[in-house]
ZADOBA-99829 format. One record per atom (N, C-alpha, C): residue in three letters; x, y, z. Coordinates in steps of 0.02 Angstrom, whole numbers, padded with zeros to 5 digits, always signed. Example, Ala and Ser with C-alpha at 12.3 -4.5 7.8 and 13.67 -1.06 7.14 Angstrom:
# ZADOBA-99829
ALA+00660-00284+00390 ALA+00615-00225+00390 ALA+00660-00165+00390 SER+00642-00112+00354 SER+00684-00053+00357 SER+00645+00002+00394 
This chain:
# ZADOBA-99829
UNK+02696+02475+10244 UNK+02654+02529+10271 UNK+02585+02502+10288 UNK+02573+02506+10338 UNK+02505+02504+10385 UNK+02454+02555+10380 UNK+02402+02559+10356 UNK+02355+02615+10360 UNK+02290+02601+10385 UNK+02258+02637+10432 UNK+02159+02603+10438 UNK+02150+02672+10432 UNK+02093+02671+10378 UNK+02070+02726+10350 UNK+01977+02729+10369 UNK+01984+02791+10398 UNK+01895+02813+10409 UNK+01870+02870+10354 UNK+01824+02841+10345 UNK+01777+02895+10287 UNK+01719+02869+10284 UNK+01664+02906+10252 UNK+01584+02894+10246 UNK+01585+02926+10169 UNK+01583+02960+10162 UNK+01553+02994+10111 UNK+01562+02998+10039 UNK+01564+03017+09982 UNK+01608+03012+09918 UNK+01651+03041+09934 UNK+01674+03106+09958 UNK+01719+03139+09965 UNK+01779+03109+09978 UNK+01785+03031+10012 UNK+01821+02998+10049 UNK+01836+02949+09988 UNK+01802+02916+09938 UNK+01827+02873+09912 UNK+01877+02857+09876 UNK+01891+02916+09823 UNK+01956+02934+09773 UNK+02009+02922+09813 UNK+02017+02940+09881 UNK+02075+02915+09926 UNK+02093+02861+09945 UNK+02040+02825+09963 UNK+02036+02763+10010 UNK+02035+02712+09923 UNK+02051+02726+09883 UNK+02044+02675+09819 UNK+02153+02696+09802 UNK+02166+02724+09807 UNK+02216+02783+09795 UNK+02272+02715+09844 UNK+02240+02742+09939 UNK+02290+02679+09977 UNK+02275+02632+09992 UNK+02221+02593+09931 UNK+02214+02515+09962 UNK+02272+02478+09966 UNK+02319+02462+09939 UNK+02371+02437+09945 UNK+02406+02411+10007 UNK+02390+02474+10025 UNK+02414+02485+10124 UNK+02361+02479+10170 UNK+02307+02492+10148 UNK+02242+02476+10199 UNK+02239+02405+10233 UNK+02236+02425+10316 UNK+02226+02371+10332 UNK+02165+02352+10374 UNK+02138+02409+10370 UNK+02044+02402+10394 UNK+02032+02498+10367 UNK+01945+02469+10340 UNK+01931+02526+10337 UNK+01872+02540+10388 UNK+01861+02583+10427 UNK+01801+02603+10466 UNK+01762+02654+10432 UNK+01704+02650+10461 UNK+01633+02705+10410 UNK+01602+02708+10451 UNK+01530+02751+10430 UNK+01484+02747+10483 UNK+01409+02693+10444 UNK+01388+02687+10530 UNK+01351+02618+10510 UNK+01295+02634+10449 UNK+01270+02563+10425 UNK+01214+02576+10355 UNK+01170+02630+10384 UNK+01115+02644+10342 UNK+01075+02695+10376 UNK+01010+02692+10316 UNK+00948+02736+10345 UNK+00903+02699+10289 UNK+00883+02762+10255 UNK+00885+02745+10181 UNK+00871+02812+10136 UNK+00838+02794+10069 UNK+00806+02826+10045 UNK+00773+02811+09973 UNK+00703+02790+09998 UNK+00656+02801+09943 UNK+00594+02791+09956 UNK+00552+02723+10007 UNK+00599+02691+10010 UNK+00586+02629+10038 UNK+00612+02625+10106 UNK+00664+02683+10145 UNK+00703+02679+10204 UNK+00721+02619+10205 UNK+00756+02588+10156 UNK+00777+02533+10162 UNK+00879+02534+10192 UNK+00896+02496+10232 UNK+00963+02499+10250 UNK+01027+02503+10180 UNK+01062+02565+10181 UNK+01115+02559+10132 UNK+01188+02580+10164 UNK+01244+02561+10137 UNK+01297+02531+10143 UNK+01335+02627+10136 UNK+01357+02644+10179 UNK+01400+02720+10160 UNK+01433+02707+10094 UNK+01457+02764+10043 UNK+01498+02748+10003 UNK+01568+02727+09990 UNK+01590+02746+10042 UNK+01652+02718+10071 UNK+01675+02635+10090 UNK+01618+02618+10141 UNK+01587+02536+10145 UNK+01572+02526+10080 UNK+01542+02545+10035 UNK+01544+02493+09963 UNK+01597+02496+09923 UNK+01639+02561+09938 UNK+01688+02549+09899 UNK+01753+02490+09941 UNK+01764+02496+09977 UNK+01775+02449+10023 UNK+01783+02389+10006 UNK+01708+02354+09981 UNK+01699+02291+09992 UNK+01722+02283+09929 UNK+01702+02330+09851 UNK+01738+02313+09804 UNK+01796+02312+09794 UNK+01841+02326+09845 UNK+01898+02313+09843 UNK+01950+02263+09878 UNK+01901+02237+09905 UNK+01913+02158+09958 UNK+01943+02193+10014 UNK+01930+02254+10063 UNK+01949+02262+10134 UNK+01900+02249+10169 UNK+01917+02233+10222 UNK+01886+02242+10269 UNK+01872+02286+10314 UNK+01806+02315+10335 UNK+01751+02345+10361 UNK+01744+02351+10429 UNK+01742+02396+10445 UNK+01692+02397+10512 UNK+01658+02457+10534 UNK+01591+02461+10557 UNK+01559+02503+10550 UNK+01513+02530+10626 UNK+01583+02541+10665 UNK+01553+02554+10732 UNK+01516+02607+10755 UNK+01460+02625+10790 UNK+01417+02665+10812 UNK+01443+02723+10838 UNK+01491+02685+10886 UNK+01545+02734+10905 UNK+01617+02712+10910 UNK+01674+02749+10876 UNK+01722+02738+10890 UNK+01766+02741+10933 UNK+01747+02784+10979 UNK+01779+02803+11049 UNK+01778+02735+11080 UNK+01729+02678+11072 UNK+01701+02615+11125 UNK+01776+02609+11157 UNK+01794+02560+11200 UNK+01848+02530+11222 UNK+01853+02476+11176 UNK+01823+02453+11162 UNK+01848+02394+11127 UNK+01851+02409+11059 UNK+01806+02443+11023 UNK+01838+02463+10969 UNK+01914+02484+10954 UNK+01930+02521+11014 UNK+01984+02551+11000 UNK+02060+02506+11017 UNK+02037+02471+11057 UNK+02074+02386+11066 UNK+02056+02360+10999 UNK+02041+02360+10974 UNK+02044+02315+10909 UNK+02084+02331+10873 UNK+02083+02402+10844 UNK+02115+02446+10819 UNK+02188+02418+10829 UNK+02194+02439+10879 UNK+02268+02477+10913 UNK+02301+02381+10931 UNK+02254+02325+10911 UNK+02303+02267+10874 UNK+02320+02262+10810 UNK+02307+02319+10767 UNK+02325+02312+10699 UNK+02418+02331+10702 UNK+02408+02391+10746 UNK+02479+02418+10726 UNK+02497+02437+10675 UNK+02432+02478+10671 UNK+02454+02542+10615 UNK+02496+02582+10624 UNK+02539+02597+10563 UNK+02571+02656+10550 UNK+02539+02745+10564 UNK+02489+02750+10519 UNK+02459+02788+10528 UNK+02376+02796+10512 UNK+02341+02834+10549 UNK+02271+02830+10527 UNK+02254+02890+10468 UNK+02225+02877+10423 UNK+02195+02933+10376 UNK+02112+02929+10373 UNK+02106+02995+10393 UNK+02028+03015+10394 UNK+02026+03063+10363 UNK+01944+03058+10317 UNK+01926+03080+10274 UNK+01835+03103+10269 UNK+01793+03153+10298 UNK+01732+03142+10312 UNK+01717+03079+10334 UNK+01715+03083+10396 UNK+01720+03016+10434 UNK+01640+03018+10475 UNK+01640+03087+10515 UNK+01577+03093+10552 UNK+01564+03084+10589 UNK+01616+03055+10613 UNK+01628+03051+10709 UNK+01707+03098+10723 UNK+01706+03129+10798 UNK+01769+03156+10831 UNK+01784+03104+10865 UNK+01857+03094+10825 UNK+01904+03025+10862 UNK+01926+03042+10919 UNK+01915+03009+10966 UNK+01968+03005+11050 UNK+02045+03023+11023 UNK+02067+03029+11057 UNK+02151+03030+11079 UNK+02191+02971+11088 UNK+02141+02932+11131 UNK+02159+02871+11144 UNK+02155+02814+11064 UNK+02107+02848+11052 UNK+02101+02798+10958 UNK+02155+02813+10927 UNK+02168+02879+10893 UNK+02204+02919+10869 UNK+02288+02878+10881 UNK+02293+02872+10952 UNK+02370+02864+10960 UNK+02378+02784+10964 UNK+02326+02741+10960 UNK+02355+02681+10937 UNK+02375+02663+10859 UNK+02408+02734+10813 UNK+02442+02723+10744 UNK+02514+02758+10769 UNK+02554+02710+10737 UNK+02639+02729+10770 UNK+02640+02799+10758 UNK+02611+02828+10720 UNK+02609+02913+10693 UNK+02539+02934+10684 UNK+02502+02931+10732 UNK+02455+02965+10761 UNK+02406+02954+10682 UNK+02352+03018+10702 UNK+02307+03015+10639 UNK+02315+03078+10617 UNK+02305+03081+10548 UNK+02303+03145+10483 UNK+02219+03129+10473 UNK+02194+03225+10436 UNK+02132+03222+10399 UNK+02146+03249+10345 UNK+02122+03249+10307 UNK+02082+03280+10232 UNK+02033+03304+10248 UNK+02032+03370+10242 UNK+01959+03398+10264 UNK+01974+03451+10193 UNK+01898+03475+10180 UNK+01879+03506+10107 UNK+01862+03577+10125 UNK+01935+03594+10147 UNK+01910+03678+10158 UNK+01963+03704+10163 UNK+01999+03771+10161 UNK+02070+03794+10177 UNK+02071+03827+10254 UNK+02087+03775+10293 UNK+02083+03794+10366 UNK+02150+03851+10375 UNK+02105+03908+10429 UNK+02057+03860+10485 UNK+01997+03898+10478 UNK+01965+03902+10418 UNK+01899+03928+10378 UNK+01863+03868+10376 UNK+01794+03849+10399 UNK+01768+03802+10396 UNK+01782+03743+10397 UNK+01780+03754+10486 UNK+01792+03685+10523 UNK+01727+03657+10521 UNK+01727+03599+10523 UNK+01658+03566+10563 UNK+01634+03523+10482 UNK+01574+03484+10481 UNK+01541+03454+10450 UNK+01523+03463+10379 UNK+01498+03529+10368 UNK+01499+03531+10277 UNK+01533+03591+10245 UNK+01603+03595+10268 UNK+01630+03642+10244 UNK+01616+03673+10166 UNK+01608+03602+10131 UNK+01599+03628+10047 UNK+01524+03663+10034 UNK+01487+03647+10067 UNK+01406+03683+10060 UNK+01426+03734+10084 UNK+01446+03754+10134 UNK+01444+03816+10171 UNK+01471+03865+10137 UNK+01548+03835+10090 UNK+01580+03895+10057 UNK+01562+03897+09986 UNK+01522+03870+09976 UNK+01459+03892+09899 UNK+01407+03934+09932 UNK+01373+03916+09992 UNK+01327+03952+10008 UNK+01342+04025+10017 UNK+01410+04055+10029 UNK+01441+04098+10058 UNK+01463+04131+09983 UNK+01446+04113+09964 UNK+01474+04149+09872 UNK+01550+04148+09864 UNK+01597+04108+09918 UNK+01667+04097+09917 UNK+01685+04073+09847 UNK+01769+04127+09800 UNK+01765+04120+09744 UNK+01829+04066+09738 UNK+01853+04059+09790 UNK+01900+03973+09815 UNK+01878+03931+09898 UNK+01925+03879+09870 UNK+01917+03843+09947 UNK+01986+03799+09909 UNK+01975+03741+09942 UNK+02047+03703+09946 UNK+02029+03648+09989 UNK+02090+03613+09971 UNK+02083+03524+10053 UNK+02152+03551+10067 UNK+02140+03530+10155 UNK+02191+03541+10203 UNK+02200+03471+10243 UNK+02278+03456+10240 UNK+02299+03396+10251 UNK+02328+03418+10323 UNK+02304+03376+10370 UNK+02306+03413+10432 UNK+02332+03356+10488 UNK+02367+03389+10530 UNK+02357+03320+10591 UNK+02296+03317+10646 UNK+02298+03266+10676 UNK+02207+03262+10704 UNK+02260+03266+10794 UNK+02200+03313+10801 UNK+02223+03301+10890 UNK+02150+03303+10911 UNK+02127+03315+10976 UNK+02059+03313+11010 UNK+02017+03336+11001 UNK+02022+03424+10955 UNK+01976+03449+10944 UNK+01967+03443+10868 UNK+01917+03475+10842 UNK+01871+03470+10788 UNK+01886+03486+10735 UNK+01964+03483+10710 UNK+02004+03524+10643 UNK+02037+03578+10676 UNK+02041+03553+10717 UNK+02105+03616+10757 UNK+02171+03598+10750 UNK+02192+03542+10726 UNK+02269+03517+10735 UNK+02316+03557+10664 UNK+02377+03541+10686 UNK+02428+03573+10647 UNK+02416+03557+10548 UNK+02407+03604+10537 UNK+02420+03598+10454 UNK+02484+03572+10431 UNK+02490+03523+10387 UNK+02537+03488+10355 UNK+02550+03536+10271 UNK+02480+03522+10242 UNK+02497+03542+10154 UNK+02419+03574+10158 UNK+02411+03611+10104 UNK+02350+03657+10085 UNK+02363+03636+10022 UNK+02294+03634+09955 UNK+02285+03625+09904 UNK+02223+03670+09885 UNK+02246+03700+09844 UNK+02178+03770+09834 UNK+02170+03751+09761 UNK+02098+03782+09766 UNK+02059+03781+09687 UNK+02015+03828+09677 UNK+01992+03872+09637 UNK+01941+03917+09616 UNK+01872+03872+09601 UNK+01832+03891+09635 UNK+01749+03888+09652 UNK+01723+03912+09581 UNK+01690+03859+09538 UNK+01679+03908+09472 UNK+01619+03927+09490 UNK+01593+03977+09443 UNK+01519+04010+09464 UNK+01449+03984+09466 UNK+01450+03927+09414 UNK+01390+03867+09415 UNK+01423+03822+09455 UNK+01484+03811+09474 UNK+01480+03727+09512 UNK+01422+03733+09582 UNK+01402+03662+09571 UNK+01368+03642+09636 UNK+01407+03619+09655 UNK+01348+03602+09726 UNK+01419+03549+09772 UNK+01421+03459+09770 UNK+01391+03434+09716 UNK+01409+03393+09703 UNK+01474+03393+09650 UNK+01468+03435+09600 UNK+01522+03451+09545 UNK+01594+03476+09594 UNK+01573+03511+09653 UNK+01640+03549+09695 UNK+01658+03489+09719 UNK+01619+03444+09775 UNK+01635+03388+09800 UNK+01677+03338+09766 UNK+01662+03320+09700 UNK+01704+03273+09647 UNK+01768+03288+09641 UNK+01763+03354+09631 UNK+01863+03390+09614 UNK+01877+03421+09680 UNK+01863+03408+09723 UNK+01909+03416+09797 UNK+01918+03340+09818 UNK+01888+03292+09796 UNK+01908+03231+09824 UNK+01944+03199+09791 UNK+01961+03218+09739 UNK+02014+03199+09688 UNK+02075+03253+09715 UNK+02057+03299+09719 UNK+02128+03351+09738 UNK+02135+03331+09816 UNK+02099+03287+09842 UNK+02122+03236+09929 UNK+02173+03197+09930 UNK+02131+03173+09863 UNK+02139+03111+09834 UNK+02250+03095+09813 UNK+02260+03168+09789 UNK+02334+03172+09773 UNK+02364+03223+09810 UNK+02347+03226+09857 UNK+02367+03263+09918 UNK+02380+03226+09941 UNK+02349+03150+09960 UNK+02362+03102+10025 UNK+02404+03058+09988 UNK+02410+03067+09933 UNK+02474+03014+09885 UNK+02546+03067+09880 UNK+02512+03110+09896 UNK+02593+03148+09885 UNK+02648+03145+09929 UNK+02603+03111+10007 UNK+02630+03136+10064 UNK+02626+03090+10106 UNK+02590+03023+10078 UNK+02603+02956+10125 UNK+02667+02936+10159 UNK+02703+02954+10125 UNK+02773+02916+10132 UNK+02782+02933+10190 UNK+02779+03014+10194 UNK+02800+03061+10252 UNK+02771+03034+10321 UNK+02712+03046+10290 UNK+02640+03034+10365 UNK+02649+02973+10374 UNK+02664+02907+10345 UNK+02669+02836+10389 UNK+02733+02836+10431 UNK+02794+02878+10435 UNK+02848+02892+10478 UNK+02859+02955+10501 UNK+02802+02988+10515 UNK+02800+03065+10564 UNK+02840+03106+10515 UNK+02866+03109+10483 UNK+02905+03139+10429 UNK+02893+03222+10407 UNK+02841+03251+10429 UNK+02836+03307+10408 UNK+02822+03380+10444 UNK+02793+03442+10392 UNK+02808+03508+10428 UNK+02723+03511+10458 UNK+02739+03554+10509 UNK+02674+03566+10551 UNK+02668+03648+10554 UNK+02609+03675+10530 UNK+02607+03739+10559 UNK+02550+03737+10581 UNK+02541+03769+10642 UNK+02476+03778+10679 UNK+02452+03829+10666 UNK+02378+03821+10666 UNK+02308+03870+10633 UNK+02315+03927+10683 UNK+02286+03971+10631 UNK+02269+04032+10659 UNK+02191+04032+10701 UNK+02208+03996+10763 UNK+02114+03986+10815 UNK+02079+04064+10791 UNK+02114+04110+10798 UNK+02065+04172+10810 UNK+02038+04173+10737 UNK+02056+04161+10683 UNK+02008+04160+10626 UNK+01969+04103+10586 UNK+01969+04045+10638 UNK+01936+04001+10639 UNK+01850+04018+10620 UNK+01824+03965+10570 UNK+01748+03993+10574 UNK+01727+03912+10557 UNK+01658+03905+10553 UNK+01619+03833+10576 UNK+01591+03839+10521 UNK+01585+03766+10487 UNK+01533+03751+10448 UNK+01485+03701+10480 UNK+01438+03738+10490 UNK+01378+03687+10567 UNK+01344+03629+10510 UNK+01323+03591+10519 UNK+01285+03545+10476 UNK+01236+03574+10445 UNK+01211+03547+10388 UNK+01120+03574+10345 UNK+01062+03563+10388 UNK+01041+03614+10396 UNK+00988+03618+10435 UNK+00924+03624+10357 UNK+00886+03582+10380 UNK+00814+03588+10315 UNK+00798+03623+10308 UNK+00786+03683+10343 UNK+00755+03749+10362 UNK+00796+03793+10303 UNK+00852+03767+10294 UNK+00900+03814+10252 UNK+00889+03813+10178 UNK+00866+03734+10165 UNK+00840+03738+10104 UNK+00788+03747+10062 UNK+00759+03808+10084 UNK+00696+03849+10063 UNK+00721+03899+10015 UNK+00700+03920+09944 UNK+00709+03977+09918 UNK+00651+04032+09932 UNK+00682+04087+09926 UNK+00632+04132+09963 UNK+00633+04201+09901 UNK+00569+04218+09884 UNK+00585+04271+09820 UNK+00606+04305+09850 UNK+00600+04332+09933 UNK+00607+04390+09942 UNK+00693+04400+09968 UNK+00721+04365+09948 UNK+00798+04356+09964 UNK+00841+04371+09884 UNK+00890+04382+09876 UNK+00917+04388+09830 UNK+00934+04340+09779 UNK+00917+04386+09715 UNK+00944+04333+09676 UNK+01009+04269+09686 UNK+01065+04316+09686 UNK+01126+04278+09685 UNK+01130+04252+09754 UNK+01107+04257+09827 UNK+01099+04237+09882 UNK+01043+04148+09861 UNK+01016+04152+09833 UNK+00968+04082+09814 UNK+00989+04058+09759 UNK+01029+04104+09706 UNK+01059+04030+09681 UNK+01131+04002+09705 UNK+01165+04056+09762 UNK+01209+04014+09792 UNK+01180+03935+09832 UNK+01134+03954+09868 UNK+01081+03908+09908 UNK+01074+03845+09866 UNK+01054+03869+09789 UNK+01020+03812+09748 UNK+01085+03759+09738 UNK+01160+03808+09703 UNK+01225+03777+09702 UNK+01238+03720+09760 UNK+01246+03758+09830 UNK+01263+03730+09902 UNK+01227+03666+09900 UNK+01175+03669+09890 UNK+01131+03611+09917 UNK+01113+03552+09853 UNK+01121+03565+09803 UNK+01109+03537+09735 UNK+01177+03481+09719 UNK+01173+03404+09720 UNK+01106+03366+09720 UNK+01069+03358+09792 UNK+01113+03360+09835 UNK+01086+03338+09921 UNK+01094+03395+09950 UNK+01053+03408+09999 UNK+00987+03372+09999 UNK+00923+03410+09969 UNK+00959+03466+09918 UNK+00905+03485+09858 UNK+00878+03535+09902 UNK+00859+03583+09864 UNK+00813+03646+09878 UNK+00761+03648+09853 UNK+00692+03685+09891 UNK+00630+03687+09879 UNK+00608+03763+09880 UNK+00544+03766+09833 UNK+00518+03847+09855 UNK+00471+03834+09820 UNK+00413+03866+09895 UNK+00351+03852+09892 UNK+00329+03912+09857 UNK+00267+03899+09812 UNK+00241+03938+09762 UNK+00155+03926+09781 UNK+00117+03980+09769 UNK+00048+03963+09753 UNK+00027+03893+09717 UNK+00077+03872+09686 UNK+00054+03825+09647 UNK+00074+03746+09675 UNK+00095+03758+09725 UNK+00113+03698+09765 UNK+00186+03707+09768 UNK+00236+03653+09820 UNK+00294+03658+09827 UNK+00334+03640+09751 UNK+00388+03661+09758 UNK+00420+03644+09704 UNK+00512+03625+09716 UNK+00534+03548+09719 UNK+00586+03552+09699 UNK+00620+03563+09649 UNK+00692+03608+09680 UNK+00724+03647+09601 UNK+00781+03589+09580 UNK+00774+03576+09545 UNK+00846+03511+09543 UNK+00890+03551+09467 UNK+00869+03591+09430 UNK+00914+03620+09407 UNK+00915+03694+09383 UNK+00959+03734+09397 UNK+00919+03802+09393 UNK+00989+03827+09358 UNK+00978+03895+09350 UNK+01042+03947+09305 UNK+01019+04021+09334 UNK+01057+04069+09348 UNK+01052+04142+09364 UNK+01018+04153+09298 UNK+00972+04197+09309 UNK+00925+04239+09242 UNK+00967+04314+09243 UNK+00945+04346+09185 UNK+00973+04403+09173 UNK+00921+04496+09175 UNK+00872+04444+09187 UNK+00783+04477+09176 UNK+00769+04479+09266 UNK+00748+04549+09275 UNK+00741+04576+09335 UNK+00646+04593+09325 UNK+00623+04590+09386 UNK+00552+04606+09395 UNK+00535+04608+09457 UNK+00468+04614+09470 UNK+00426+04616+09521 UNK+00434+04528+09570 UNK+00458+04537+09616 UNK+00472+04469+09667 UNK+00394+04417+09656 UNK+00446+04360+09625 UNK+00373+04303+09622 UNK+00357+04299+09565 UNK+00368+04343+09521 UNK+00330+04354+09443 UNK+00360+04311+09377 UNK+00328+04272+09354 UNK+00350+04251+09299 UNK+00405+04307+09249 UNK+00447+04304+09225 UNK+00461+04327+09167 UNK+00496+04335+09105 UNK+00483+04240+09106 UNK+00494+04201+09051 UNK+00469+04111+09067 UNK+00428+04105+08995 UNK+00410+04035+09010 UNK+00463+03970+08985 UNK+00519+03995+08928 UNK+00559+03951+08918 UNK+00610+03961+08924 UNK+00668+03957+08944 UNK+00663+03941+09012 UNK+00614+03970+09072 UNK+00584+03931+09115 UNK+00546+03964+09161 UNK+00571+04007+09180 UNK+00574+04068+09196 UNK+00612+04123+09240 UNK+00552+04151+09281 UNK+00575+04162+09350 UNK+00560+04181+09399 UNK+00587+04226+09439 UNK+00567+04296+09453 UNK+00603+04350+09478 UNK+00603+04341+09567 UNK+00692+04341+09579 UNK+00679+04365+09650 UNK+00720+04411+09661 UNK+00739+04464+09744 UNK+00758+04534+09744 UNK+00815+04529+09708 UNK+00815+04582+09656 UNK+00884+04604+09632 UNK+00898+04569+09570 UNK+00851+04512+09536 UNK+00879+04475+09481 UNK+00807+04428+09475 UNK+00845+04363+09436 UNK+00787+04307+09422 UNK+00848+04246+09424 UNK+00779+04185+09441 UNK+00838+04112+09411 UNK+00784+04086+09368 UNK+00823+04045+09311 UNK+00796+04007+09278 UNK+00801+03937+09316 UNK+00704+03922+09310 UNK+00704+03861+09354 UNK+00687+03800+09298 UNK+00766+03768+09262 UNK+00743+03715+09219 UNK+00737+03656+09193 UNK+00740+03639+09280 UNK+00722+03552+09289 UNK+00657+03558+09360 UNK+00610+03556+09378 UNK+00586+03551+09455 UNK+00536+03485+09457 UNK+00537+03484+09516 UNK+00477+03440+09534 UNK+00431+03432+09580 UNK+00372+03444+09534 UNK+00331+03454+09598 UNK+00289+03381+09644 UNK+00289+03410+09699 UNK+00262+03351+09744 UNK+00223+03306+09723 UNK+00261+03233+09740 UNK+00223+03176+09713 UNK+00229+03156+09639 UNK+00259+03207+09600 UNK+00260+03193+09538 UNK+00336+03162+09509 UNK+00359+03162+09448 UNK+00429+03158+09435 UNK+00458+03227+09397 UNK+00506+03225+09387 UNK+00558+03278+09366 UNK+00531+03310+09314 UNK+00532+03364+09290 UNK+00506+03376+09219 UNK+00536+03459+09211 UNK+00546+03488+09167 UNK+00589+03543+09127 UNK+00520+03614+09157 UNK+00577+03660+09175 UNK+00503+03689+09209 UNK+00442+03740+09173 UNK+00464+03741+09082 UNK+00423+03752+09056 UNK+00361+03706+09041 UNK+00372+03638+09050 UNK+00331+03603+09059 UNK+00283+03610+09131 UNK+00310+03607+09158 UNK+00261+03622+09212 UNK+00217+03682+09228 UNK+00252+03724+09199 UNK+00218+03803+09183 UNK+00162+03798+09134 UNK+00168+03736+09069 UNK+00130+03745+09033 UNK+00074+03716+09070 UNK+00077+03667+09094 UNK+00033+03605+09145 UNK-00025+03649+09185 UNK+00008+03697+09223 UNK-00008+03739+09276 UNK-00046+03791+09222 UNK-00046+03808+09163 UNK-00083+03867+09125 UNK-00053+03928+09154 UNK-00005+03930+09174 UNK+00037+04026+09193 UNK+00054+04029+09125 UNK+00080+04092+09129 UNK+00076+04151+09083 UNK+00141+04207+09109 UNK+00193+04227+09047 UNK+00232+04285+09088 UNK+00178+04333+09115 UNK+00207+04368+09171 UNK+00186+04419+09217 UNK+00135+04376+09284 UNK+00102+04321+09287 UNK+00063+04278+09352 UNK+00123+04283+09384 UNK+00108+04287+09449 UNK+00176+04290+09504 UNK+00140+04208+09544 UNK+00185+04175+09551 UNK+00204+04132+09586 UNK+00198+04149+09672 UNK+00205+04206+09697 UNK+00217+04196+09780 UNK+00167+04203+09803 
């Protein structure tokens, strides 16, 4: 069995460790620069990769001609993609004797597109699932193979959601290799008319706002928590939330009303905010910072 496997992200790795065996190139997207230093780093996929002695490649674009001549001298069996981050050609796609399959982290054809798992935390969705799919031209439109569903618990973030959907990829794409490296299996095609998009994170999104709902911002805080983290600006300067909990204590929007855990009222409820950090500084428990700042239950924050 022949496999070249594309992925970027963690979501992708539990898999691509799963069919090294059969891997016979893995593609990613190129380094890119992040961390305080914008210094160039390696996708997670590319490092997992290299710890596993495959070989790499990390083209700008995959569509190129020659990329896809490269490819299509391996004589793959089949391609498996996994948060990859580029839309593969047709022409890429069909140089694997059995075309290409995805793993995508959503129960299609409900959040197509880029961050399906943020979107369906952000959305207060009480499941989602990975859908093992075949890849044709458009964007998660191709025929469903297998669905794997799971319940959304009520604190997971989407790093905690992300971990156990890429593990439940992870034995989805082992259940069913056999099949997919010799065309072997069932196809049912999506329902287009109830198709819906998960568009990429826009920054703009990760603002908490008192004047929005409780459970609406700590879905937000879930969605976006660890990457790329939520902020909400206060009189007292910005504040990232890096760990928070639904409160049970309702008040006036903005208002302190509790210092340990910090609690902070917004419409309809409160969250306990009890890790943040404020600008320039490091992480600290947010009764500490409350004490720092000299508030008091009842000072409102907005």
């Amino acid at each position: 069995m022949r496999i070249v496997y594309f992925g970027t992200s963690d979501f992708a790795v539990p898999a691509l460790r799963a069919l090294a065996p059969h891997v016979v190139l893995v593609v990613s997207q190129p380094d890119r620069p992040s961390g305080r230093g914008m210094k160039l780093h390696p996708s997670p996929v590319k490092q997992a990769a290299l710890e596993l002695g495959l070989p790499v490649e990390t083209p700008e674009k995959a569509r190129a001609a020659e990329f896809v001549e490269q490819v299509a001298a391996l004589e793959a069996d089949v391609h498996v993609v996994a948060a990859y981050g580029q839309i593969l050609s047709l022409r890429l796609l069909e140089t694997a004797k059995n075309g290409g399959i995805n793993l995508h982290g959503s129960i299609l054809p409900a959040y197509r597109g880029a961050a399906p798992i943020q979107r369906s935390i952000l959305n207060g969705d009480a499941e989602t699932g990975v859908t093992l799919m075949q890849m044709d031209k458009g964007m998660d439109t191709g025929d469903m193979i297998a669905i794997a569903k799971t319940p959304i618990g009520p604190d997971e973030t989407y790093g905690e959601l992300q971990t156990r959907l890429s593990d439940i990829a992870r034995d989805l794409v082992v259940e069913w290799i056999d099949r997919l490296a010799v065309g072997n299996y069932p196809r049912e095609v999506q329902d287009h008319d109830q198709a819906t998009y998960a568009n990429k994170i826009d920054r703009t999104e990760t603002e908490l706002q008192f004047e929005r709902s409780a459970v609406e911002e700590y879905n937000r805080f879930r969605a976006f928590t660890p990457a790329p983290s939520v902020f909400l600006n206060t009189n007292q300067g910005r504040l990232k939330i890096k760990e928070a909990r639904r409160g049970e204590a309702t008040g006036a929007n903005g208002r302190i009303l509790a210092l340990n855990p910090l609690t902070v009222a917004f419409e309809g409820g409160s969250l306990e905010l009890h890790t943040v950090q404020p600008e320039g500084k490091p992480a600290m428990s947010g009764a500490a910072w409350a004490a720092g700042r000299r508030l008091a239950v009842g000072d409102s924050l907005a």
